[in-house]
N, C-alpha and C positions, 0 to 999 in steps of 0.2 A: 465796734463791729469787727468778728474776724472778716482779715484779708481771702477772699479764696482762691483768689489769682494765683498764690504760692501752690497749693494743691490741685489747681486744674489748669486743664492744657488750652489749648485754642476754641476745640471742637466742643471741648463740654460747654466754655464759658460761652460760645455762640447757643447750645443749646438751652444753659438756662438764662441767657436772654431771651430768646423766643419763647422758655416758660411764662418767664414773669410777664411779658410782652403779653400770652392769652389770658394771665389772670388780670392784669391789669381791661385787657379787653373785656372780659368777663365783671369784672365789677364797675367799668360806664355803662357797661347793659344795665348793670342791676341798678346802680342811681338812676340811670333814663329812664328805667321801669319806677322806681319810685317815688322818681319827679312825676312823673305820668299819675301813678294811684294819686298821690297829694293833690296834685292839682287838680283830678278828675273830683278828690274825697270837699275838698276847701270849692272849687266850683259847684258841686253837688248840691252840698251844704248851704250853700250862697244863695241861690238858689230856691230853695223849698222851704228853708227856714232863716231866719233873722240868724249874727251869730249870739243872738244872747238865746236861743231857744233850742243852740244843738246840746245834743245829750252827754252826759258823763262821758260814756262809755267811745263817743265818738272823738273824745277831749281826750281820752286815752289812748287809743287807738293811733290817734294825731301825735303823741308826745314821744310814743312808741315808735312810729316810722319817722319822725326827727331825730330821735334816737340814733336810731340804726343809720338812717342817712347821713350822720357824722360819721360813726361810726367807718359806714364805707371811703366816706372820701378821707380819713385819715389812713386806711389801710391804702388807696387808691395812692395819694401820696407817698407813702410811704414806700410803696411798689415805685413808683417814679423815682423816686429818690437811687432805689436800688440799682431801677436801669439805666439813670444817669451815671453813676459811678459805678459799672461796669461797664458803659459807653468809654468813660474816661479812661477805664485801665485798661481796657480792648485797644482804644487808640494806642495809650501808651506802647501796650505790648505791641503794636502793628511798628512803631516806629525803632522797639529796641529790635525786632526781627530784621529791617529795614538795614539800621545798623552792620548787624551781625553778616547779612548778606555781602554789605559792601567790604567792610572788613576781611571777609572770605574770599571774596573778587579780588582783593589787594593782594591778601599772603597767595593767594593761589598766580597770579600773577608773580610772584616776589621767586616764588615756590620754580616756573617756569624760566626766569628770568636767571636763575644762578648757575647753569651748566655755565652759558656763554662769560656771565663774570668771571666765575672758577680760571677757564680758558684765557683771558682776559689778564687775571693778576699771575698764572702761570707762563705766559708768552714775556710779562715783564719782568718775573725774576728771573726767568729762562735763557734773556737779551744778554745779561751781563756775564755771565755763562756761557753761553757760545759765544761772542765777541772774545772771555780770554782764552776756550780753547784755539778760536784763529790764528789768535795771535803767537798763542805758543807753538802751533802749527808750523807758521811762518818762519818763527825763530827754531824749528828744529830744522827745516826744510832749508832756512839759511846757514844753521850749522854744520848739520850735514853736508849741505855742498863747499863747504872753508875747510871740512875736514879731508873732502876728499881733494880739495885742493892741496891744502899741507900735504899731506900723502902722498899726492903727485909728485911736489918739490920735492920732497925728503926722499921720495925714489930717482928723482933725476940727481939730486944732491949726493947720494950714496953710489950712484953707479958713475959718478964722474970720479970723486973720487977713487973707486975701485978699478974703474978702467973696463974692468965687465959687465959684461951683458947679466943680468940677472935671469937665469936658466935655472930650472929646478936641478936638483942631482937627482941623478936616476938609477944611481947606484945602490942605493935600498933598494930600490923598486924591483932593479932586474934581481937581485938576491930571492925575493919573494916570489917573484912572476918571471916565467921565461917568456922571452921573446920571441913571435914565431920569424922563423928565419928565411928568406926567399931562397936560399938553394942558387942557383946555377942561373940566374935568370937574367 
């Protein structure tokens, strides 16, 4: 038997379950009705004549609707059969949906959850990193002030020895720029 689960969706296969659901409806009427004719034909029969005194034709008549009374309840069957194992692949299919839902819940979840991770392993590579700019901070801030200390010494050191005051000369200067002059004052 083909699968036809693979070529239909939800909505068909719920539809041709509620097909075969009314044919299967459709043929207990039609056994009920022919249970009904037999018993009414065989009570009848019983009835008005002995059975060794009903006629050919009723004996046929009889083998005829046996007939076909198999006949339906092997289709009737066989209809069950179908809408059992579409029962079964419906469920099935209800629970891979089920699945798939949860799974979507998950990454959609996983999906909202990675800015703050991202954030997270970036603050930890980021730690190690600014901890050694500090510190080189520190160590320039500490340099810097040893050098302005050398500096100091090396200018009290140079002006002891020299005996002078270290004054710029201003004798370029005034070459380039005159000086205004107070006059009389």
């Amino acid at each position: 038997m083909v699968n036809l689960t693979e070529s239909l969706n939800p909505q068909e296969l719920r539809a041709e379950v509620a097909h075969l659901q009314e044919e299967v409806k459709m043929r207990d009427q039609l056994v009920q009705q022919l249970s009904q004719e037999l018993f009414r034909l065989v009570k009848g029969s019983g009835q008005e004549t002995t059975p060794a005194a009903t006629t050919q034709g009723q004996n046929e008549q009889l083998q005829l609707l046996h007939g076909q009374l198999a006949e339906v309840e092997q289709q009737v069957e066989f209809y069950q059969q179908q809408i059992a194992e579409r029962d079964r692949e419906l469920v099935q299919q209800r629970q891979t949906v089920q699945e798939l839902n949860d799974r979507a819940r998950m990454l959609e979840q996983v999906v909202q959850e990675l800015p703050e991770i991202y954030k997270q392993k970036f603050a930890e590579r980021l730690k190690p990193v600014q901890e050694r700019v500090e510190m080189l901070q520190r160590e320039n801030r500490q340099l810097h002030s040893e050098l302005q200390s050398v500096s100091y010494r090396l200018a009290q050191r140079s002006r002891r020895q020299s005996g002078n005051l270290d004054l710029p000369n201003f004798e370029e200067s005034q070459q380039q720029a005159s000086l205004p002059s107070f006059g009389s004052a």
